[in-house]
PyMOL Python script that loads the backbone (N, CA, C, O; Angstrom):
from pymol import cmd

cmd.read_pdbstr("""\
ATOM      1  N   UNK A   1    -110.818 -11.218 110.107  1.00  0.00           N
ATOM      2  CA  UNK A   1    -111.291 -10.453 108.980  1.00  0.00           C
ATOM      3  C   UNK A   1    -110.679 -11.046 107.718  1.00  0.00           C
ATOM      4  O   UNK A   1    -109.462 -11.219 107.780  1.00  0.00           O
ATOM      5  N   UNK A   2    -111.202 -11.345 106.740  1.00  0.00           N
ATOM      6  CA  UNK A   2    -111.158 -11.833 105.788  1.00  0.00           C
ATOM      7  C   UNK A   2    -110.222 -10.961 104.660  1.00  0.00           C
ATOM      8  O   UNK A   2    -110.850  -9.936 104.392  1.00  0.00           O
ATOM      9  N   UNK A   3    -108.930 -11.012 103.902  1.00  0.00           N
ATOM     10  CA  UNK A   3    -108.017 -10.595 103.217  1.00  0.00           C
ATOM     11  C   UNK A   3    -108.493 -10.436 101.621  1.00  0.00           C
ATOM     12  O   UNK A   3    -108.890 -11.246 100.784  1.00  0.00           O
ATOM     13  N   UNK A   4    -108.219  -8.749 101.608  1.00  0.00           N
ATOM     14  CA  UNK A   4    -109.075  -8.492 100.221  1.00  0.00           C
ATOM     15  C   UNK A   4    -108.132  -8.850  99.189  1.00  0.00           C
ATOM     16  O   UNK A   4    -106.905  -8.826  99.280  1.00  0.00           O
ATOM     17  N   UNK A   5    -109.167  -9.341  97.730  1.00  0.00           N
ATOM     18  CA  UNK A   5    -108.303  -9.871  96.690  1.00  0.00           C
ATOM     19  C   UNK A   5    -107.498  -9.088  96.217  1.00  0.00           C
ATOM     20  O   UNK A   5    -107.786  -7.892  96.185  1.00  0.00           O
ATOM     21  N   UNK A   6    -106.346  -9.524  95.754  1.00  0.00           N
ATOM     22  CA  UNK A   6    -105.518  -8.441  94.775  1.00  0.00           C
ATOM     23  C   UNK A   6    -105.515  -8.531  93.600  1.00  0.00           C
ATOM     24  O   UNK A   6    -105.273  -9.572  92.990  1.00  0.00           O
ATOM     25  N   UNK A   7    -105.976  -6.686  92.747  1.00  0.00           N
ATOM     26  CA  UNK A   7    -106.501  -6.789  91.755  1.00  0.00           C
ATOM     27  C   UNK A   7    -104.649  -7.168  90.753  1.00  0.00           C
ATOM     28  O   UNK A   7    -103.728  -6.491  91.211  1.00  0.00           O
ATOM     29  N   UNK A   8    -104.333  -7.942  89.799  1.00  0.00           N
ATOM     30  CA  UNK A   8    -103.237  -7.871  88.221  1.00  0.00           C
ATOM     31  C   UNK A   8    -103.915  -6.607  87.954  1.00  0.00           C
ATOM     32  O   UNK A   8    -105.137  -6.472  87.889  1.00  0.00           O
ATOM     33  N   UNK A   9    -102.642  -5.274  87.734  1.00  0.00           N
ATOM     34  CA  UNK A   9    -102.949  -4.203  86.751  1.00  0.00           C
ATOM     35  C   UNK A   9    -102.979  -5.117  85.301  1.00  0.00           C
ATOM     36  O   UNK A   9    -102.654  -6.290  85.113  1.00  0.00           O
ATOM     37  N   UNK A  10    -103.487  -4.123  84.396  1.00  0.00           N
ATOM     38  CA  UNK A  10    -103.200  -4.412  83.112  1.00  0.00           C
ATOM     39  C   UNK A  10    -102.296  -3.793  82.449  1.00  0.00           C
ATOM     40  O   UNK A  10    -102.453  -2.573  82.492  1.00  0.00           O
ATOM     41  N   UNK A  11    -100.790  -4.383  81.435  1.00  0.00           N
ATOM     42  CA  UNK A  11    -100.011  -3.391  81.061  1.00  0.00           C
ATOM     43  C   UNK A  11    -100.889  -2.967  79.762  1.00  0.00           C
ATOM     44  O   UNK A  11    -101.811  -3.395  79.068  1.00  0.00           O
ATOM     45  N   UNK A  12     -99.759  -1.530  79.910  1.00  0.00           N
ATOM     46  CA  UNK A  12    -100.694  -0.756  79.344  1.00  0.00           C
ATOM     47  C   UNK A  12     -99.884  -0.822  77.495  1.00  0.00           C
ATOM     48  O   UNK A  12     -98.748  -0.459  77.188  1.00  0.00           O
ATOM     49  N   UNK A  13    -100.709  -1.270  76.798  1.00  0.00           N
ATOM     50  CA  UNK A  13     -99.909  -0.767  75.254  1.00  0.00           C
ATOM     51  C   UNK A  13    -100.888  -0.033  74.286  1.00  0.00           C
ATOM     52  O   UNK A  13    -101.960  -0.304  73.745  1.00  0.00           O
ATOM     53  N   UNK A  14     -99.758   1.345  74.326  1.00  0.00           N
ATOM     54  CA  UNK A  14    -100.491   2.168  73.114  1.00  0.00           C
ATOM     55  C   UNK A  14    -101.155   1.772  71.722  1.00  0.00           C
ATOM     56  O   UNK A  14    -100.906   0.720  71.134  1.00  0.00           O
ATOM     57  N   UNK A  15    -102.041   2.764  71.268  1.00  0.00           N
ATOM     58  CA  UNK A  15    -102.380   2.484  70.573  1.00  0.00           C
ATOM     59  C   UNK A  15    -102.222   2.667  68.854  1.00  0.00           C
ATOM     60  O   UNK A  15    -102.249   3.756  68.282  1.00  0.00           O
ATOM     61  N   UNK A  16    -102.071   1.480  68.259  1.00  0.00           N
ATOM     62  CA  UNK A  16    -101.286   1.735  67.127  1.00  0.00           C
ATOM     63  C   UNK A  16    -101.463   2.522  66.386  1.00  0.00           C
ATOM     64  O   UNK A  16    -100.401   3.008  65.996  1.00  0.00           O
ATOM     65  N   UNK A  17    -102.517   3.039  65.847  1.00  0.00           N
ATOM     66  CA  UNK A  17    -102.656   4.063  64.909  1.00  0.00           C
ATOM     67  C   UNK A  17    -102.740   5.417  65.360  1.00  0.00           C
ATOM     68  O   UNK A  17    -103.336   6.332  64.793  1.00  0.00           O
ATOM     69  N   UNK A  18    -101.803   5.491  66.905  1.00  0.00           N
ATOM     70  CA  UNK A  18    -101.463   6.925  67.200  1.00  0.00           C
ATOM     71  C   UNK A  18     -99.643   7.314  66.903  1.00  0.00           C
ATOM     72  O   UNK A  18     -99.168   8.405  66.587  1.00  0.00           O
ATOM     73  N   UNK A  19     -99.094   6.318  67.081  1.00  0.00           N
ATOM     74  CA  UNK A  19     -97.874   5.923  67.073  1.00  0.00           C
ATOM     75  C   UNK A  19     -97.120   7.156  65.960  1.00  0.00           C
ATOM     76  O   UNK A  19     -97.402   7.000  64.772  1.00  0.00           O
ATOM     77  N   UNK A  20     -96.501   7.951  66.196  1.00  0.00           N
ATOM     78  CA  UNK A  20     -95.694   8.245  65.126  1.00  0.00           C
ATOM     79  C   UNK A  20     -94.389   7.379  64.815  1.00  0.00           C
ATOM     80  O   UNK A  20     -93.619   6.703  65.498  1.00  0.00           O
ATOM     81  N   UNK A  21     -94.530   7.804  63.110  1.00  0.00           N
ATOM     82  CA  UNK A  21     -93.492   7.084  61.912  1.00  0.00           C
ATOM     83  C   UNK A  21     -92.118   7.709  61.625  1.00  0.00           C
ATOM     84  O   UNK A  21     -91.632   8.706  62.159  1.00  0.00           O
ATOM     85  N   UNK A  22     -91.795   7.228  61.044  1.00  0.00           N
ATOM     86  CA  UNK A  22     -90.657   8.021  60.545  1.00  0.00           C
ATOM     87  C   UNK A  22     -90.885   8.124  59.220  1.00  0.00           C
ATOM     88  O   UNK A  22     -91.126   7.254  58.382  1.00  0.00           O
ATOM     89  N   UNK A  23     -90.774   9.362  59.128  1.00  0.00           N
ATOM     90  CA  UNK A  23     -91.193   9.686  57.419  1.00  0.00           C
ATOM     91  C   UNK A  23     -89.769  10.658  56.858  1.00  0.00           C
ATOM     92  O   UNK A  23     -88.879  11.164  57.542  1.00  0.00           O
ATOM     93  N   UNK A  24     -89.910  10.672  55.791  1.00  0.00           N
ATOM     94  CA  UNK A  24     -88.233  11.571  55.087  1.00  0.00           C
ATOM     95  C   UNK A  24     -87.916  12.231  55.870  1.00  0.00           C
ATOM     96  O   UNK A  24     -86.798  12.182  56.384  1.00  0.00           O
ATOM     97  N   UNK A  25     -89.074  13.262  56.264  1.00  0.00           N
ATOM     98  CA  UNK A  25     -88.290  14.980  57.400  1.00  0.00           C
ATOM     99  C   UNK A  25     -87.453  14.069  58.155  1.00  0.00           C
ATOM    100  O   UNK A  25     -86.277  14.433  58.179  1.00  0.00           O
ATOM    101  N   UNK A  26     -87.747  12.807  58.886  1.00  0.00           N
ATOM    102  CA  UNK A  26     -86.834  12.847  60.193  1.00  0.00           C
ATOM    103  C   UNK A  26     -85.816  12.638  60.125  1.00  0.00           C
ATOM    104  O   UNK A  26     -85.316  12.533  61.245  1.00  0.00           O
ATOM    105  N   UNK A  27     -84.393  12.350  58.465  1.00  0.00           N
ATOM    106  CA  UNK A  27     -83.681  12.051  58.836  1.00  0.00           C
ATOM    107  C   UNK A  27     -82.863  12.800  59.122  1.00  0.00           C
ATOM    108  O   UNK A  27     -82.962  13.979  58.783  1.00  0.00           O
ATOM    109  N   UNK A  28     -81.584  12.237  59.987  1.00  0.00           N
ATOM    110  CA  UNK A  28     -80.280  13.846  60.097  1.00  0.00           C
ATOM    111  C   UNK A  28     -80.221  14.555  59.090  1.00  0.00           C
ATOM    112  O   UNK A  28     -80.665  14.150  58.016  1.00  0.00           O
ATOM    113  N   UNK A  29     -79.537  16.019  59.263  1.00  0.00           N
ATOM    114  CA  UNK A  29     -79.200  16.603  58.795  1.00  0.00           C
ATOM    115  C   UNK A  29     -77.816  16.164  58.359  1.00  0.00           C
ATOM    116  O   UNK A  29     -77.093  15.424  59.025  1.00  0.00           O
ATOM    117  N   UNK A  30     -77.350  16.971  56.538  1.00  0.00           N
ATOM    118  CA  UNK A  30     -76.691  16.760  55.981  1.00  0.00           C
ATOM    119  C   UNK A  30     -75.380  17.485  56.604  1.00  0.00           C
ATOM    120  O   UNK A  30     -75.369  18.637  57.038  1.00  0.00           O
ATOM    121  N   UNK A  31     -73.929  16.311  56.557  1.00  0.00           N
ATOM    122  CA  UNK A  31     -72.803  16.769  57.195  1.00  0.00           C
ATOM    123  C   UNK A  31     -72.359  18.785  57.309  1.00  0.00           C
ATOM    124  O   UNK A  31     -71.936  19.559  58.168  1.00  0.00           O
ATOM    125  N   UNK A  32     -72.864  18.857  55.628  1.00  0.00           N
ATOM    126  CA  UNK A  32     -72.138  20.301  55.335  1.00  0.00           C
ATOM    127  C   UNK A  32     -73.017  21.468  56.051  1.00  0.00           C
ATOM    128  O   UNK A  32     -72.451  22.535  56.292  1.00  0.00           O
ATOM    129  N   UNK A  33     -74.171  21.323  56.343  1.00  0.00           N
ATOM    130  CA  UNK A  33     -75.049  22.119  56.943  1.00  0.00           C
ATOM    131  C   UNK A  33     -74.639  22.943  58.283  1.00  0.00           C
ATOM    132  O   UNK A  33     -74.543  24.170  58.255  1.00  0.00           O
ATOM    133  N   UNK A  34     -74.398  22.165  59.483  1.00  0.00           N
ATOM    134  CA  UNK A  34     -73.198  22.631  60.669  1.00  0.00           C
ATOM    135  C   UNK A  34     -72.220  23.661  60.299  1.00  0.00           C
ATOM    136  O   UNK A  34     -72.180  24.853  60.604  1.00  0.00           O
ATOM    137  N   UNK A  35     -71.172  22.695  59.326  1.00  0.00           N
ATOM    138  CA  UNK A  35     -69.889  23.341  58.941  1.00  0.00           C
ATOM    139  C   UNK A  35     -70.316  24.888  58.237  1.00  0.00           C
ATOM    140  O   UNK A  35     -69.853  26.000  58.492  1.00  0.00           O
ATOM    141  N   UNK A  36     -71.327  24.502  57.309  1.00  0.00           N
ATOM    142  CA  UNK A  36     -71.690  25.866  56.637  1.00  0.00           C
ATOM    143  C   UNK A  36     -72.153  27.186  57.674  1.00  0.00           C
ATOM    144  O   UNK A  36     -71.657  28.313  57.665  1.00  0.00           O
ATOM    145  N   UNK A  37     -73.199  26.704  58.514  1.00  0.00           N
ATOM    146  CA  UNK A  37     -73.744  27.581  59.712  1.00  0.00           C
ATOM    147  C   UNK A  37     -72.096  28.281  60.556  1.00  0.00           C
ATOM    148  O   UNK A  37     -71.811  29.470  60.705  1.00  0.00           O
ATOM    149  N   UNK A  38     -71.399  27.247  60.909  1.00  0.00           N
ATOM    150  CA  UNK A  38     -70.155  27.706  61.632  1.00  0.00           C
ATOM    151  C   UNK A  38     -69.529  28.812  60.671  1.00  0.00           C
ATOM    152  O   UNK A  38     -69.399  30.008  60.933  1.00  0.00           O
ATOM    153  N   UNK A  39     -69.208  28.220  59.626  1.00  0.00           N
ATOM    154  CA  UNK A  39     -68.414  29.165  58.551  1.00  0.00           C
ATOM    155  C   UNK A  39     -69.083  30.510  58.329  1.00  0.00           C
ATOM    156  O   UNK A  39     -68.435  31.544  58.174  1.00  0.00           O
ATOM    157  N   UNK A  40     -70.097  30.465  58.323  1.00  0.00           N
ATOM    158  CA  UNK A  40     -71.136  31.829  57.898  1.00  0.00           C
ATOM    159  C   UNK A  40     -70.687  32.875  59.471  1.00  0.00           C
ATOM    160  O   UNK A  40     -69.804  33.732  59.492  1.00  0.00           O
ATOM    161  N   UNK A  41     -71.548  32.492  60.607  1.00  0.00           N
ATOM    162  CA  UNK A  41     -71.016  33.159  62.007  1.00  0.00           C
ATOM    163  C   UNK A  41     -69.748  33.365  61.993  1.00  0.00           C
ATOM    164  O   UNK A  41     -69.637  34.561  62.263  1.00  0.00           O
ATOM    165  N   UNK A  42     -68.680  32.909  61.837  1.00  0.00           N
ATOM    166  CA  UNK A  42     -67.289  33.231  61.579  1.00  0.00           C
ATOM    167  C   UNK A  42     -66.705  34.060  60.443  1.00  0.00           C
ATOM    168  O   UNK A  42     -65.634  34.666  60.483  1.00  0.00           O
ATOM    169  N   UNK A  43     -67.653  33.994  59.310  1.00  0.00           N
ATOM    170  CA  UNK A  43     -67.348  35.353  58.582  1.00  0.00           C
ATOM    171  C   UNK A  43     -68.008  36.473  58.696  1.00  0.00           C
ATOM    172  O   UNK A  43     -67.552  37.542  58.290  1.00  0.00           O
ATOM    173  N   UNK A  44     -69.277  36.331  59.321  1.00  0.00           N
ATOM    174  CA  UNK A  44     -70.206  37.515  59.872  1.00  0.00           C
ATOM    175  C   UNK A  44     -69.095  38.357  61.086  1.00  0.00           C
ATOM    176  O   UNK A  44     -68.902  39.573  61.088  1.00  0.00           O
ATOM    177  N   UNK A  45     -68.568  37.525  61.903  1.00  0.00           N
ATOM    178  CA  UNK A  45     -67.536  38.443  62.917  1.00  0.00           C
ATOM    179  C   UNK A  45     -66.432  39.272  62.459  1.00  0.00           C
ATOM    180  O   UNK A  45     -66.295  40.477  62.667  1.00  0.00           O
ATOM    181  N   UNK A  46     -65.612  38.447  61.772  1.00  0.00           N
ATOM    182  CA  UNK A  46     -64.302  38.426  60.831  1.00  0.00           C
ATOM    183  C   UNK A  46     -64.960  39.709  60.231  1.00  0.00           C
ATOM    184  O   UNK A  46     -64.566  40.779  60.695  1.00  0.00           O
ATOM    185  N   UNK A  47     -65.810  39.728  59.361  1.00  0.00           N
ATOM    186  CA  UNK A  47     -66.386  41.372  58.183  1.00  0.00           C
ATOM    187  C   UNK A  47     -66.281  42.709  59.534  1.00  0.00           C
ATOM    188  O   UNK A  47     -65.596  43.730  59.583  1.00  0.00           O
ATOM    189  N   UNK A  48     -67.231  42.159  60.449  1.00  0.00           N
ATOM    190  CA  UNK A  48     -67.457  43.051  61.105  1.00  0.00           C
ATOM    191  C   UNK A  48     -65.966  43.756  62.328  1.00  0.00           C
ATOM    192  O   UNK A  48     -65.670  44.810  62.891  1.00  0.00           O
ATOM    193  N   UNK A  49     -65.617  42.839  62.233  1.00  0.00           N
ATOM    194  CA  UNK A  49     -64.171  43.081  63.209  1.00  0.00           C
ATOM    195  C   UNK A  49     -63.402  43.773  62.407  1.00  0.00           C
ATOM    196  O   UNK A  49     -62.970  44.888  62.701  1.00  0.00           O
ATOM    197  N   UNK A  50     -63.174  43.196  61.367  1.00  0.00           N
ATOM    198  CA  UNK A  50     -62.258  44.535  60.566  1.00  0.00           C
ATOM    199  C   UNK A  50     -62.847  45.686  59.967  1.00  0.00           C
ATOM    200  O   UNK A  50     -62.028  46.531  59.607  1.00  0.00           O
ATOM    201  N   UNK A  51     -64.192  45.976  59.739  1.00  0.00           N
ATOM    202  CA  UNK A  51     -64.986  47.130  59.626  1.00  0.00           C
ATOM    203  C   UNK A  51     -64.719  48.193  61.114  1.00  0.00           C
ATOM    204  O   UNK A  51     -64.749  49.413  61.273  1.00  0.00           O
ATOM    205  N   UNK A  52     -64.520  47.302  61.819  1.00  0.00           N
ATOM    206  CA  UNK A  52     -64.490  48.440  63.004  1.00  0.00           C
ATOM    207  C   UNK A  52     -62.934  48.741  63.374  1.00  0.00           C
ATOM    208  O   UNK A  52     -62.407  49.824  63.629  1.00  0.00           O
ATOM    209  N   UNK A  53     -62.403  47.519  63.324  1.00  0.00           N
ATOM    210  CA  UNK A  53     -60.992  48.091  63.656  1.00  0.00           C
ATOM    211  C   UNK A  53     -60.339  48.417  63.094  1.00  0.00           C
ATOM    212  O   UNK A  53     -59.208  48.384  63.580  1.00  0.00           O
ATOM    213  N   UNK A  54     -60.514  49.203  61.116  1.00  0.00           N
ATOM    214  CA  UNK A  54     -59.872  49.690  60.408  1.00  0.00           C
ATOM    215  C   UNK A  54     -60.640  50.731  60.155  1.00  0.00           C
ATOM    216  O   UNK A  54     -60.497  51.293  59.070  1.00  0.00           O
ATOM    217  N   UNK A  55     -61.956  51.381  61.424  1.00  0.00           N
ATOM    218  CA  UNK A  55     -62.395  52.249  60.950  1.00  0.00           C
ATOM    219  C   UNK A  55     -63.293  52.682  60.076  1.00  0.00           C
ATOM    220  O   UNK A  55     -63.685  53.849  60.078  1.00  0.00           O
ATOM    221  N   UNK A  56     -63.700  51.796  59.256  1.00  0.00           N
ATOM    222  CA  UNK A  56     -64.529  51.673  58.106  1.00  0.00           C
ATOM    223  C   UNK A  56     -63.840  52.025  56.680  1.00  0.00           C
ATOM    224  O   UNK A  56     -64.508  52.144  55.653  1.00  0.00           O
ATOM    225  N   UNK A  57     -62.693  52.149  56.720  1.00  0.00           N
ATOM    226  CA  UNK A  57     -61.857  51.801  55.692  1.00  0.00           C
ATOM    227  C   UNK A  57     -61.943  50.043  54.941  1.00  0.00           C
ATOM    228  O   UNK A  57     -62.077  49.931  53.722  1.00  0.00           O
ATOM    229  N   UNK A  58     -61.857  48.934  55.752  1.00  0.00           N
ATOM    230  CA  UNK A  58     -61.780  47.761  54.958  1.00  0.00           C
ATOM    231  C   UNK A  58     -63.074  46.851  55.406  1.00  0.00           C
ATOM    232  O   UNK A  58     -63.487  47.110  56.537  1.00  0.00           O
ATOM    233  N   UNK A  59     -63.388  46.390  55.082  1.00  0.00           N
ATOM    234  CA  UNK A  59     -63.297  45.515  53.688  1.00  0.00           C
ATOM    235  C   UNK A  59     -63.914  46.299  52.207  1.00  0.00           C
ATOM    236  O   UNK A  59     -63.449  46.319  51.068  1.00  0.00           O
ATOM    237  N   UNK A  60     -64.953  46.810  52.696  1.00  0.00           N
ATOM    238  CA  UNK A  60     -65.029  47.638  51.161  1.00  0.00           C
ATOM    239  C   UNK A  60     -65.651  49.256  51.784  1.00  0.00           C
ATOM    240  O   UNK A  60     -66.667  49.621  52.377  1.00  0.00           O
ATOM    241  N   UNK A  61     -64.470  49.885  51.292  1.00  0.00           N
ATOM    242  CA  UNK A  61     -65.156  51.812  51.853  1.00  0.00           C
ATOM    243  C   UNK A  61     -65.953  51.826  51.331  1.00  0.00           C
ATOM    244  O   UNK A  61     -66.841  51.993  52.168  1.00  0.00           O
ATOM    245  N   UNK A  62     -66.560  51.741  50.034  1.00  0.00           N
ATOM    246  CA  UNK A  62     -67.561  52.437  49.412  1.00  0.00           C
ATOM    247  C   UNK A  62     -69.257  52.147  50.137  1.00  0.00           C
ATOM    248  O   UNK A  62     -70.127  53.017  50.122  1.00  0.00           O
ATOM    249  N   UNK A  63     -69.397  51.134  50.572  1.00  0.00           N
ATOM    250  CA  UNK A  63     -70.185  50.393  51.034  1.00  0.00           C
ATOM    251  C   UNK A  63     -70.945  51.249  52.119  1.00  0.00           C
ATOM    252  O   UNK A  63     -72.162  51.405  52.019  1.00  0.00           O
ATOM    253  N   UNK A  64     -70.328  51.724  53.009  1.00  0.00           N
ATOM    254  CA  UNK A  64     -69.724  52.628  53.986  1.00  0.00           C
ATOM    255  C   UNK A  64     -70.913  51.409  55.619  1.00  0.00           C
ATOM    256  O   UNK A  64     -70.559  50.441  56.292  1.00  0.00           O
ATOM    257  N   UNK A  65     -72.220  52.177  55.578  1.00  0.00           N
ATOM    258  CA  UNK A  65     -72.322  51.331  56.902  1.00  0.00           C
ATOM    259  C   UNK A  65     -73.112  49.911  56.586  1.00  0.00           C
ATOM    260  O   UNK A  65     -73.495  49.155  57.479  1.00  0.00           O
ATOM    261  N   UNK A  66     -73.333  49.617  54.847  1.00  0.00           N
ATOM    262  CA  UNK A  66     -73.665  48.414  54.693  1.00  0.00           C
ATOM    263  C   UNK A  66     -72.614  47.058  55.083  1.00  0.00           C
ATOM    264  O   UNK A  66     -72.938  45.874  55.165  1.00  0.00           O
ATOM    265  N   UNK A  67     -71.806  47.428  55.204  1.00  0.00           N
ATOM    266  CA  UNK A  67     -70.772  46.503  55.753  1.00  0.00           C
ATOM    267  C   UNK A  67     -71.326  45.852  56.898  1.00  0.00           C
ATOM    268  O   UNK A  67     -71.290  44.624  56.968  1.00  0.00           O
ATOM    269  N   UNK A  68     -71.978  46.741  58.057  1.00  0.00           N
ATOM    270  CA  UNK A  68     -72.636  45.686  59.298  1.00  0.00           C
ATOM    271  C   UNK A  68     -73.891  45.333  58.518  1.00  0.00           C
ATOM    272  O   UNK A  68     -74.506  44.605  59.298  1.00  0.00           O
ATOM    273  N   UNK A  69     -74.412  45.417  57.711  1.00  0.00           N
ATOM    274  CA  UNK A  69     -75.320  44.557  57.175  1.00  0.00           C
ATOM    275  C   UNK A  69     -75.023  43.650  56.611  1.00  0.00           C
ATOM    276  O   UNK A  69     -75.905  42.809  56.437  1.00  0.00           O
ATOM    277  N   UNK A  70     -73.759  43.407  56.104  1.00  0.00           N
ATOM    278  CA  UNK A  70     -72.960  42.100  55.255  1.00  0.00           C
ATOM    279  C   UNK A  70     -72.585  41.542  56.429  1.00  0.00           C
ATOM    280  O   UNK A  70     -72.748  40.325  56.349  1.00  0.00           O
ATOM    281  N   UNK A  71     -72.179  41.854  57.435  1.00  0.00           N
ATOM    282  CA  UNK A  71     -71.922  41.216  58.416  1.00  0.00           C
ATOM    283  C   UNK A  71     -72.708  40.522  59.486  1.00  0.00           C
ATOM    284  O   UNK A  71     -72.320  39.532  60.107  1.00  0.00           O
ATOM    285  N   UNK A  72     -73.918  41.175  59.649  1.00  0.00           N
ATOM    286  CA  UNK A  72     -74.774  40.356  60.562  1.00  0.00           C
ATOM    287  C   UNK A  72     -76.203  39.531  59.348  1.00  0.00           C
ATOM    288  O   UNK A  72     -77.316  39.092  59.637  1.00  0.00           O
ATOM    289  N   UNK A  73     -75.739  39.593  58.490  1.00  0.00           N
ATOM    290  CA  UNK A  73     -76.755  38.711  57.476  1.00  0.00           C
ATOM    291  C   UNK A  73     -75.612  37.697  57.586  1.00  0.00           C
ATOM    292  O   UNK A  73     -75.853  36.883  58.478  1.00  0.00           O
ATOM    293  N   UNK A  74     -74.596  37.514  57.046  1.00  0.00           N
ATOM    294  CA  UNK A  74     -74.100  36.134  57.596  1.00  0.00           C
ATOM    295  C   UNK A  74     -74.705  35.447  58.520  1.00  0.00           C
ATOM    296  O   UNK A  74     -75.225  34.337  58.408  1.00  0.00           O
ATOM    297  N   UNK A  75     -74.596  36.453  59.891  1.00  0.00           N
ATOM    298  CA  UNK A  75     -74.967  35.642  60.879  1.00  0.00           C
ATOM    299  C   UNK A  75     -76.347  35.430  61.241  1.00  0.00           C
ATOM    300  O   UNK A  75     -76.609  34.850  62.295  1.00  0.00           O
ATOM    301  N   UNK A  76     -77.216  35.826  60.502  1.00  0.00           N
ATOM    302  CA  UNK A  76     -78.566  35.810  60.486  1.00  0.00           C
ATOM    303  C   UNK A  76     -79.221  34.189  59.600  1.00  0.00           C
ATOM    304  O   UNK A  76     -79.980  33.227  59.725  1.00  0.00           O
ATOM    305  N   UNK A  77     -78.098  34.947  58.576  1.00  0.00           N
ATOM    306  CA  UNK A  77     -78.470  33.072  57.202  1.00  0.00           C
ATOM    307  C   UNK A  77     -77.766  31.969  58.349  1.00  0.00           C
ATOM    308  O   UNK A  77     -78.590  31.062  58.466  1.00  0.00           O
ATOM    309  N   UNK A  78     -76.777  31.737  59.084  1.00  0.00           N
ATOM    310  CA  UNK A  78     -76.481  30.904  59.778  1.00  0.00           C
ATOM    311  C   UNK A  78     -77.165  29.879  60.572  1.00  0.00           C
ATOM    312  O   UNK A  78     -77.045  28.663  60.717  1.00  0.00           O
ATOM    313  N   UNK A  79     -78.526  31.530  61.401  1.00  0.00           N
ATOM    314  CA  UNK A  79     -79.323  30.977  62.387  1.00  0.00           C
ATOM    315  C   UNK A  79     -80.638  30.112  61.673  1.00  0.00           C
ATOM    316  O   UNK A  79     -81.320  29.169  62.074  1.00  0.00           O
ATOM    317  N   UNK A  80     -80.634  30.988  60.316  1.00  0.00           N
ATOM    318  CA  UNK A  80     -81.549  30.212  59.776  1.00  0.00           C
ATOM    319  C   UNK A  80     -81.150  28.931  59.455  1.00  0.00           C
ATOM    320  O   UNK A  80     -81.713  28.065  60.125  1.00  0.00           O
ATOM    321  N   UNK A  81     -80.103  28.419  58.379  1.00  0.00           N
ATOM    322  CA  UNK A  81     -79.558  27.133  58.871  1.00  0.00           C
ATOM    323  C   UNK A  81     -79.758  26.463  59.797  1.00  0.00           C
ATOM    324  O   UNK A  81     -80.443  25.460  59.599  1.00  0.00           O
ATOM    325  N   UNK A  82     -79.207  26.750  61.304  1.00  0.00           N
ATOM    326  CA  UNK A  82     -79.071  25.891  62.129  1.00  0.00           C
ATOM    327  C   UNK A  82     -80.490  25.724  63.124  1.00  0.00           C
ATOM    328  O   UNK A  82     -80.690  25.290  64.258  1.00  0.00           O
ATOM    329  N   UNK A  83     -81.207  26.223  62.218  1.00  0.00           N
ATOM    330  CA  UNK A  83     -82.613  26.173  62.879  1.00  0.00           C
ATOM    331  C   UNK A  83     -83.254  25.107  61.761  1.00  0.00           C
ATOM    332  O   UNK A  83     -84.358  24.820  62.224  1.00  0.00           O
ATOM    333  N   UNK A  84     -83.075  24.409  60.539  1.00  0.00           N
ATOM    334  CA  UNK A  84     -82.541  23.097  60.021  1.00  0.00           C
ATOM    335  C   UNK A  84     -82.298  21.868  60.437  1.00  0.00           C
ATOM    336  O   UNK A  84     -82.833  20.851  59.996  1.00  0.00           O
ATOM    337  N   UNK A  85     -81.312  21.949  61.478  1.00  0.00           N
ATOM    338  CA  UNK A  85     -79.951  20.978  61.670  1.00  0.00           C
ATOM    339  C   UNK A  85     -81.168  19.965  62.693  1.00  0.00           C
ATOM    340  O   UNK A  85     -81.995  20.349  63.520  1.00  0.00           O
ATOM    341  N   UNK A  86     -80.882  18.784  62.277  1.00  0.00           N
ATOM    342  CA  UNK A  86     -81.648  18.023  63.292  1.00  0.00           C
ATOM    343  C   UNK A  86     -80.821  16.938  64.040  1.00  0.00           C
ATOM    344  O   UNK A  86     -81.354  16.244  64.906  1.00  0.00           O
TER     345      UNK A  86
END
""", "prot")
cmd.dss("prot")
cmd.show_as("cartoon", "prot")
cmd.util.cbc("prot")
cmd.orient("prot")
């Protein structure tokens, strides 16, 4: 019986004008951006930790339960930040 030919695949190369570029958006994110996101979550806890464990006496009484709103908007602007960070 006679031995069938063997077909060369062809490699395969995409096609150029599908290719994505690199355009401005892609470059990293700026050093302070991280540090800022960290710093923000760390004062969002810090407000809120001493709001509770002084009772609602500190950081500011008058405020009275806007204080967990100063406190988890930190950590809210943070996420927005680090939803940024590339």
């Amino acid at each position: 019986m006679p031995k069938s030919q063997v077909r060369k695949k062809k490699v395969y190369t995409p096609p150029t004008d599908v290719l994505p570029t690199a355009s401005s958006g892609d470059r990293p994110s700026p050093t302070w951006l991280p540090i800022t996101a960290v710093a923000l979550i760390a004062f969002g806890i810090a407000w809120l930790v001493v709001y509770y464990l002084s009772g609602g006496t500190y950081p500011v009484a008058s405020w009275g339960f806007w204080n967990i709103a100063v406190g988890f908007s930190g950590m809210v602007i943070a996420l927005g930040l680090l939803s940024k960070w590339r």
